[in-house]
C-alpha positions as CSV (number, residue, x, y, z in Angstrom):
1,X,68.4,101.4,104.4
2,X,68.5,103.2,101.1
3,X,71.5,104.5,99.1
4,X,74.0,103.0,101.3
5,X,76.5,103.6,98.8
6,X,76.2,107.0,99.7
7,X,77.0,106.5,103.2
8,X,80.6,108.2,104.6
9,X,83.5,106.6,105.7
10,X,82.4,107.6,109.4
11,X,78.9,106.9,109.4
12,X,79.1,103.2,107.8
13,X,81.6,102.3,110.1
14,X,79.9,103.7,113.5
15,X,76.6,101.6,112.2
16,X,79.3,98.7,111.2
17,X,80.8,98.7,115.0
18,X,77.2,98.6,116.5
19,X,76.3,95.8,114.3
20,X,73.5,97.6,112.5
21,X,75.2,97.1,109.1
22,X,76.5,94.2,107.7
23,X,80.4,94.7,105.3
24,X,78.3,92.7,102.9
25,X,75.3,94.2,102.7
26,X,77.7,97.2,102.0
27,X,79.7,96.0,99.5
28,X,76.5,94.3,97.4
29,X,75.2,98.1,97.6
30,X,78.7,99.6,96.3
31,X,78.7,96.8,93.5
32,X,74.9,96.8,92.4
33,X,75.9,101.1,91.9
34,X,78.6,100.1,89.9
35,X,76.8,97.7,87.5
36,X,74.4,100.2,87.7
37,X,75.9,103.2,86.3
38,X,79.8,102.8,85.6
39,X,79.0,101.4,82.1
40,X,78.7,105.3,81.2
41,X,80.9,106.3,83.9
42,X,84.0,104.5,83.4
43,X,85.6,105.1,86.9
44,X,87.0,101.2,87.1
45,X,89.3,99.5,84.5
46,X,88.8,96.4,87.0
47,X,86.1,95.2,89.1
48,X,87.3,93.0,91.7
49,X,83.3,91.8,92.3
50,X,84.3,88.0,93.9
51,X,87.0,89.1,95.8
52,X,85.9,92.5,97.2
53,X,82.6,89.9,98.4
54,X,85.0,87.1,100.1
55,X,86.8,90.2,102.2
56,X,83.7,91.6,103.1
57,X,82.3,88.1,104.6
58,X,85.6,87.8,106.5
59,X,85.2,91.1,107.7
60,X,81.8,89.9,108.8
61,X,82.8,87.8,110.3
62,X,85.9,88.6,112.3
63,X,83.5,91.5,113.7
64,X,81.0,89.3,114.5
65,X,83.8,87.6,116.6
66,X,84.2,90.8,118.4
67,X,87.4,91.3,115.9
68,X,86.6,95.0,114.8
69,X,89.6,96.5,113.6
70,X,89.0,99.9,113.3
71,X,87.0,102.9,111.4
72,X,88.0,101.1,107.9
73,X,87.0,97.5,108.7
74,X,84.4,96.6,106.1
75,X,84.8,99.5,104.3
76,X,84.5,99.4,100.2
77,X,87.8,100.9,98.7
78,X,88.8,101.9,95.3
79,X,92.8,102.4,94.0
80,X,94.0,104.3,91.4
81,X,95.4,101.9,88.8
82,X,99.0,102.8,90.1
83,X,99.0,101.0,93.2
84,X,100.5,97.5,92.6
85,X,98.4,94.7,94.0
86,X,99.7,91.2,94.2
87,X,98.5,88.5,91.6
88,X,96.0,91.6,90.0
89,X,97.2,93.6,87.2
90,X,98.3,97.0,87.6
91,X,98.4,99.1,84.4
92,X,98.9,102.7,84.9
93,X,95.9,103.1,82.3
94,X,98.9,102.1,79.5
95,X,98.9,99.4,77.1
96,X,102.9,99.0,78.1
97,X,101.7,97.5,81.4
98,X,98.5,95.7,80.4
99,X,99.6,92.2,81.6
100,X,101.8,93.8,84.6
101,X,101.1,91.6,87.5
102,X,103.0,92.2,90.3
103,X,104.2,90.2,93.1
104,X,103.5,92.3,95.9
105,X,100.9,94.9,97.1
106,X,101.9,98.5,97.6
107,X,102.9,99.4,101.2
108,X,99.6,101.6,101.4
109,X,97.8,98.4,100.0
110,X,98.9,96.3,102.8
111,X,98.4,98.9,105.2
112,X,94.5,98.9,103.8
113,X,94.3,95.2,104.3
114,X,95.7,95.1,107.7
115,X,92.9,97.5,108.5
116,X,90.0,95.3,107.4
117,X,89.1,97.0,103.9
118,X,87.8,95.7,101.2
119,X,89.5,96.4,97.9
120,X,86.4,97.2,94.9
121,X,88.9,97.6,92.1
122,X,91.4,99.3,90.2
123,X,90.6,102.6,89.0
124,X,90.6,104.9,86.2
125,X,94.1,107.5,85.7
126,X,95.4,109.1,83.0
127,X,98.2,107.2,81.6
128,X,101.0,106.8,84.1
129,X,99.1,109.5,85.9
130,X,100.5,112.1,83.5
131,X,98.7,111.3,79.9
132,X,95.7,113.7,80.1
133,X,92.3,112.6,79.7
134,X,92.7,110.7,76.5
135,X,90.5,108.6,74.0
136,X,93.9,105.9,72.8
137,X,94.0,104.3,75.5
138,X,93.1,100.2,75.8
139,X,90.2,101.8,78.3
140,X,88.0,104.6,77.9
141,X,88.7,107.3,80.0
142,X,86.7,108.5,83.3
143,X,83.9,110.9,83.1
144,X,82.7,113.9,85.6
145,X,79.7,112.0,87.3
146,X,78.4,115.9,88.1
147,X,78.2,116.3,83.8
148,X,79.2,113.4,81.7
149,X,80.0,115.2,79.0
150,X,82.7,117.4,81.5
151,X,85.9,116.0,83.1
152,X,87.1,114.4,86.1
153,X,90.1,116.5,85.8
154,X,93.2,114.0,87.0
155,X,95.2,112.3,87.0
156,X,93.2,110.4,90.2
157,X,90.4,110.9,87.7
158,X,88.5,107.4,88.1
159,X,89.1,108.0,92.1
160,X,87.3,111.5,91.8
161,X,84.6,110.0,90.0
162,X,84.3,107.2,91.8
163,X,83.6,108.1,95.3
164,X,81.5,111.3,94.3
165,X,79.4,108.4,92.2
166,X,78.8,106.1,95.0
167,X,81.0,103.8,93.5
168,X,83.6,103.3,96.3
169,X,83.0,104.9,100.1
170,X,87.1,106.2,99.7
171,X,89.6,105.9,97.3
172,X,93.5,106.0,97.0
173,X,95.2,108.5,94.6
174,X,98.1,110.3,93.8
175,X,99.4,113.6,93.3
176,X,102.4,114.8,91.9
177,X,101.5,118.2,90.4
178,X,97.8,117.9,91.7
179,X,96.3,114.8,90.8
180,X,94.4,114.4,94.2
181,X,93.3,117.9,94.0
182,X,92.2,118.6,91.2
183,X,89.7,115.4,90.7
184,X,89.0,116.2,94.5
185,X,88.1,120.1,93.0
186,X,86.2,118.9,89.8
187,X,84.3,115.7,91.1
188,X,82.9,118.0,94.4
189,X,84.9,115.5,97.1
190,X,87.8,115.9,99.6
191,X,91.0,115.2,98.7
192,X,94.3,115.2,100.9
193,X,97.6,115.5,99.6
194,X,99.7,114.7,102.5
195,X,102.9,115.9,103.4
196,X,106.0,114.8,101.3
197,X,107.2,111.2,103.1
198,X,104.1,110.9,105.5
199,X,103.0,108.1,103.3
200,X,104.8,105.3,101.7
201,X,105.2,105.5,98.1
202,X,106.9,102.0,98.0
203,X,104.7,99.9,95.2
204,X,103.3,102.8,93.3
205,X,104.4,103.3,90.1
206,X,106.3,106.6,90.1
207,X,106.5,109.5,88.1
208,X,108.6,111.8,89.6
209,X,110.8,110.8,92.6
210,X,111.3,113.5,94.4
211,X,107.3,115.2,94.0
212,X,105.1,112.2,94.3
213,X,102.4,112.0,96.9
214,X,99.9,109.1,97.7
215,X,96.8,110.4,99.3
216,X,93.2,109.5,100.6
217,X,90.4,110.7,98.7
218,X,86.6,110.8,100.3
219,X,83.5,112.6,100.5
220,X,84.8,114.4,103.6
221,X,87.4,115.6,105.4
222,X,86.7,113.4,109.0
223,X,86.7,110.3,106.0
224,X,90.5,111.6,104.5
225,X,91.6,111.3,108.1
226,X,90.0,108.4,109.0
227,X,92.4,106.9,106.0
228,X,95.1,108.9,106.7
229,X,95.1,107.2,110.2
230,X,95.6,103.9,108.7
231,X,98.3,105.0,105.5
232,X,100.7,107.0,107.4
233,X,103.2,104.7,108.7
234,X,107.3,105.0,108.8
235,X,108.9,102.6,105.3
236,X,112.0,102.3,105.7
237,X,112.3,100.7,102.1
238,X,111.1,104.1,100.7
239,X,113.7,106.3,101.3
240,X,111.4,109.1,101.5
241,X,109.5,108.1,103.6
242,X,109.5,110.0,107.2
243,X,109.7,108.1,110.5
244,X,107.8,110.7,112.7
245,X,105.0,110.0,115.6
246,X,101.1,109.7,114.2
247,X,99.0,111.7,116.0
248,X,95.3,110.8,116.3
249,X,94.1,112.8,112.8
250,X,90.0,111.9,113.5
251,X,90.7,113.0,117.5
252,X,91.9,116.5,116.7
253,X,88.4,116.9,114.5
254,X,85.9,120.1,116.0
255,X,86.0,121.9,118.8
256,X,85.8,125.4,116.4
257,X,89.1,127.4,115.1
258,X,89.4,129.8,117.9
259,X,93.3,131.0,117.5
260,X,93.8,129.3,114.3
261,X,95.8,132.3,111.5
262,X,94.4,131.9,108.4
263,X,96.4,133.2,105.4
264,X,94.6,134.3,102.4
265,X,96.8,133.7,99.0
266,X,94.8,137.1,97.4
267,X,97.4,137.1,94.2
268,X,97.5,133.6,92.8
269,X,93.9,134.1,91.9
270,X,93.8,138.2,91.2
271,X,96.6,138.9,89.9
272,X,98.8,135.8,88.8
273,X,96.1,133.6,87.6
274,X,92.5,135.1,86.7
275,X,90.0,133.5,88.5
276,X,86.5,132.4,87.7
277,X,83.6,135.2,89.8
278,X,81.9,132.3,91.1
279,X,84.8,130.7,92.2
280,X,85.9,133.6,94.1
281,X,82.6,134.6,95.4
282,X,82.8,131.0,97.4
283,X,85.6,131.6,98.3
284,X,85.1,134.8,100.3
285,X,81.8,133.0,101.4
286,X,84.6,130.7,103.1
287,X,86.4,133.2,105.0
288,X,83.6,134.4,106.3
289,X,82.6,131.1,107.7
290,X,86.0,130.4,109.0
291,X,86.4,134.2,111.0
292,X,82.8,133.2,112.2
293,X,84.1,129.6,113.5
294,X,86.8,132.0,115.6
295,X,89.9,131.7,113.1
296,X,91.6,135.1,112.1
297,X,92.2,135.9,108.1
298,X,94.9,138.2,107.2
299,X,96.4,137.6,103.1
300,X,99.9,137.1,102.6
301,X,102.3,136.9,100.0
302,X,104.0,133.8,98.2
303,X,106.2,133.9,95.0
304,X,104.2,134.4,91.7
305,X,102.1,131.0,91.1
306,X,103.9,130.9,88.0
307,X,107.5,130.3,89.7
308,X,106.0,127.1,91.5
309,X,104.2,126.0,88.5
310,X,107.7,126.6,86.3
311,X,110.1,124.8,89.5
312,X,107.4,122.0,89.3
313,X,107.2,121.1,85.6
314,X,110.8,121.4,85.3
315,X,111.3,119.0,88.1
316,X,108.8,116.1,86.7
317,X,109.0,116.1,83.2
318,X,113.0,115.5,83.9
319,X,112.1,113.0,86.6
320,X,109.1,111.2,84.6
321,X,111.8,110.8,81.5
322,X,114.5,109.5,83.8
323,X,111.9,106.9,84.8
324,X,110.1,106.3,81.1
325,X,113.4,107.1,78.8
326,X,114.1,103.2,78.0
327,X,110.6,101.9,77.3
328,X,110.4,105.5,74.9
329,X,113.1,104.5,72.6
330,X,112.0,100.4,72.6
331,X,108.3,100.7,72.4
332,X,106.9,104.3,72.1
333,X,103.9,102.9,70.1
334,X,102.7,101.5,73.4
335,X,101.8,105.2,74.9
336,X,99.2,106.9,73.8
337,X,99.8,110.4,72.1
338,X,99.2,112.7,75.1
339,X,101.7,110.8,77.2
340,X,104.3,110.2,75.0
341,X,105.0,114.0,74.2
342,X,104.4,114.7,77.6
343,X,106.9,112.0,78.8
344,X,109.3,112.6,76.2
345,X,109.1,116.5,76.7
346,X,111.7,116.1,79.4
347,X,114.4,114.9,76.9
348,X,114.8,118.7,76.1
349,X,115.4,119.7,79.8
350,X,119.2,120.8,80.0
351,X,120.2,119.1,83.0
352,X,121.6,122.9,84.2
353,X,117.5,123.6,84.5
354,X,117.2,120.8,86.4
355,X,119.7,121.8,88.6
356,X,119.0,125.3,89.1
357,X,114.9,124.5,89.5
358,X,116.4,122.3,92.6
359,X,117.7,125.3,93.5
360,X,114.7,127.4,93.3
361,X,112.7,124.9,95.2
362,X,115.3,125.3,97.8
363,X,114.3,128.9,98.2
364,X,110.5,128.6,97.6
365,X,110.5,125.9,100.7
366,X,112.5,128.9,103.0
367,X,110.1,131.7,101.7
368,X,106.9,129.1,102.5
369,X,108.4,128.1,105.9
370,X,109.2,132.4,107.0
371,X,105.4,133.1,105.7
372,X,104.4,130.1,108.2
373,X,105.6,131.4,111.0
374,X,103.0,134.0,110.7
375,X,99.9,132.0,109.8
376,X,99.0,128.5,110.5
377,X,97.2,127.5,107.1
378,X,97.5,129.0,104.0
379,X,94.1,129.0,101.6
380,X,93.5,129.8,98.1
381,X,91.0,128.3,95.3
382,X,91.9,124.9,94.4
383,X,90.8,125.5,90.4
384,X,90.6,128.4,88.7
385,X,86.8,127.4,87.1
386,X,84.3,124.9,87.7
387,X,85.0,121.4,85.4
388,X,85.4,121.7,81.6
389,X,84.6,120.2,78.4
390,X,86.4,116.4,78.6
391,X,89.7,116.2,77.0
392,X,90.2,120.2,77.7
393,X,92.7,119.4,80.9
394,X,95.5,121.5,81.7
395,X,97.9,120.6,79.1
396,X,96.4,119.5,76.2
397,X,94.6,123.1,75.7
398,X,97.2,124.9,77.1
399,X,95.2,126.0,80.0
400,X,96.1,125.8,83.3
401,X,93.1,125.9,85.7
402,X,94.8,124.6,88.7
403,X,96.8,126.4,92.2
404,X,97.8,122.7,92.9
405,X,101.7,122.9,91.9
406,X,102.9,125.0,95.0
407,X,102.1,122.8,97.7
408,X,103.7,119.6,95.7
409,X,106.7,122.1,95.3
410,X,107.3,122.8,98.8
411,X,106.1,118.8,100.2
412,X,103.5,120.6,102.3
413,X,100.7,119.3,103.4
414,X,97.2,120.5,101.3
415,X,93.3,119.5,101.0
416,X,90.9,120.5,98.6
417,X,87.4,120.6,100.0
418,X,84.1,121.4,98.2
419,X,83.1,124.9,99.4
420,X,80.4,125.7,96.8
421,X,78.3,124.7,93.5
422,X,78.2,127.2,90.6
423,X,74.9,128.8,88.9
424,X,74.9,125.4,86.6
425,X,75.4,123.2,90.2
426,X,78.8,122.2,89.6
427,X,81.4,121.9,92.5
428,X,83.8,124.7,93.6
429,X,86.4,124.5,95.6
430,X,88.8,125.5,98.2
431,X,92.6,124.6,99.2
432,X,94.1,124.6,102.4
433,X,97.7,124.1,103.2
434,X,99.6,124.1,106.1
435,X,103.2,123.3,107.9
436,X,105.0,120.1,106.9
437,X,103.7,117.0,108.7
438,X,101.0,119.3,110.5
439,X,98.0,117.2,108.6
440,X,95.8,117.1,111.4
441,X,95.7,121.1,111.6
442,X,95.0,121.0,107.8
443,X,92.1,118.4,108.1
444,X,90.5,120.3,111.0
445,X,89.7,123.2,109.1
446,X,89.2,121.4,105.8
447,X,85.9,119.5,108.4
448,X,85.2,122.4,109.7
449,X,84.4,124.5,106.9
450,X,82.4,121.6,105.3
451,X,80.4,121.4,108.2
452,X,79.7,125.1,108.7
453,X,79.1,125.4,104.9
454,X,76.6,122.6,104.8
455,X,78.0,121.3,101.4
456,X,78.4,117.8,101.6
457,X,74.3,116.8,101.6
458,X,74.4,117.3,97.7
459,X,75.4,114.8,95.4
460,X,75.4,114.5,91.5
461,X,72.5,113.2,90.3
462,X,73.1,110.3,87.6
């Protein structure tokens, strides 16, 4: 069987289950890609070759025992170089952290293992998933496997590249202002930020308390909640995490959208933020497949994008310095440029701001929630543009060409899903949103317009 590294989440572990595939044949075909091509790519800053092997024998072997676990059992995994793993380094991309080994694996890392995945790596991220793609680093950054001279986008940029490469069947990332989303959007995959305390955060290292998601990213929706199946799970050492009932997220998959309200978010992309022709041609393209799969599409109306995007920034760069503030003063050499200003920025934040943005995002979570009761998902481009130039992200060209902020704003549940390729053949995309903790409704439409568009049979070509 060629290119297995290309195979989903769902179709290598159906073939897996029936014994047609072997974890380790799998894994060898996930490594040999990444030897292969991830000299130029850079998606890992550590190969875990000898122990990604010994897990996928045991796998082997526990299914050959009759042992199968579930849909992630044997399953090559990549995690953004946030998620602490026991006895392996964990660096945040950062030469502060380059010899931090922890003691313990992230809750979601545990949750992984318990499942029967094998762990590839640690991946790519900008440093501590807020320094922008950046070249002073102690490894280079990731690259957009569609372009290699365009970016990932981040900060889950080595997870983006990664699974759109071949390099890892699913990935973990994180997203705080839309760092599952906008990899997700750029690299041409899915990518599910859940909603606010679904998933543990316990083990990650954070950058801003009260905005931080962890989040599956795949090649497809049915793969995101495959993984989601397995990640959400009550903590009760993270005190924001949510003890609520998980509903079978692959179960609820097809059966058409007949009843489901779609809202359109026409003015982020007319009016608050231009938008890129192609990008919104795709979009309509959308809608039309989603009133033909029997959903209805009204638009509605949100505050300005810029309010969420103001709330949110105001929120993390004060959080991200409460977290950073003492290693700032004692070693600022350590960061590299783009994060230290970006870090340090929330030094200037008058705690009154901070205050009064909690209060903003008070009122932004009511206005969501009344809009809600009249549609069931929300949807709106996930970029503005296809990818750009590396190193021209968000911030350091002051140009923002993400809708991502709103959703981490309000804790709401969002996907990105590839909805289109531009004249040059480069992913577009779409977001969908939806109700707190109502995941499943936001995954079924995210696999349903992937099927009915017929996007995911295209890959980049490296």
């Amino acid at each position: 069987m060629s290119d297995l590294h290309h195979l989903t989440i769902a179709d290598a572990s159906a073939l897996i289950r029936e014994k047609k595939l072997s974890p380790l044949e799998l894994t060898g075909a996930v490594l040999d890609r990444i030897h292969a091509i991830d000299g130029t790519l850079n998606a890992y800053l550590l190969l875990l070759e000898e122990q990604a092997l010994a897990e996928a024998g045991q796998a082997e072997s526990e299914i050959m025992a009759g042992g199968w676990k579930g849909p992630l059992h044997g399953i090559p995994i990549g995690l953004k170089d946030i998620y602490n793993t026991a006895g392996i380094r964990t660096t945040g991309h950062s030469a502060l952290f380059a010899d931090h080994v922890p003691a313990e694996d992230a809750f979601t890392v545990t949750r992984l293992r318990q499942a029967g995945a094998v762990i590839t790596g640690k991946l790519s991220t900008w440093e501590f998933a807020i320094g922008g793609t950046s070249f002073d680093l102690p490894w280079p950054p990731a690259r957009n496997p569609w372009d290699l001279s365009l970016d990932p986008s981040g900060s889950s940029s080595g997870s983006g590249a990664g699974v759109a490469a071949g390099l890892c069947l699913g990935a973990m990332g994180s997203d705080t202002g839309g760092s599952i989303r906008g990899p997700a959007a750029w690299c041409g995959i899915a990518g599910h930020k859940p909603t606010y305390g679904l998933l543990s955060r316990r083990g990650i290292l954070p950058l801003s308390f009260s905005l931080d998601h962890a989040g599956p990213m795949c090649w497809t929706a049915e793969d995101c909640a495959l993984m989601l199946q397995v990640l959400a799970a009550h903590d009760p050492k993270d005190p924001a995490s949510a003890s609520v009932a998980v509903p079978d997220y692959a179960a609820g998959l097809g059966g058409g959208l007949k009843g489901v309200r779609v809202g359109v978010v026409r003015h982020f992309f007319e009016t608050d933020l231009l938008t890129d022709p192609e990008t919104v041609l795709a979009l309509e393209t959308s809608l039309k497949a989603l009133a033909e799969l029997g959903a209805t599409v009204s638009d509605v109306r949100l505050a300005p994008f810029g309010v969420y995007a103001d709330v949110g920034s105001l929120i993390s760069r004060s959080e991200s310095f409460a977290i950073h503030q003492h290693w700032l003063r004692a070693t600022p050499e350590k960061y590299g440029a783009f994060g230290r200003h970006r870090l340090m920025a929330g030094a200037f934040v008058a705690a009154a701001d901070y205050i009064n943005a909690l209060r903003k995002r008070t009122e932004l979570i009511a206005g969501l929630a009344e809009v809600m009761t009249t549609v069931d998902v929300l949807v709106f481009p996930t970029a503005r543009c296809p990818a750009r130039p590396i190193g021209e992200d968000s911030m350091a060209s002051g140009f923002q060409p993400f809708f991502n902020r709103a959703f981490n704003v309000t804790g709401s549940p969002a996907i990105s899903v590839c909805n289109g390729f531009s004249e040059k053949g480069l992913p577009l995309a779409l977001q969908i949103g939806g109700r707190p903790f109502e995941d499943g409704l936001v995954l079924k439409v995210g696999d349903a317009l992937e099927r009915a568009l017929g996007t995911r049979g295209r890959r980049p070509k490296l």
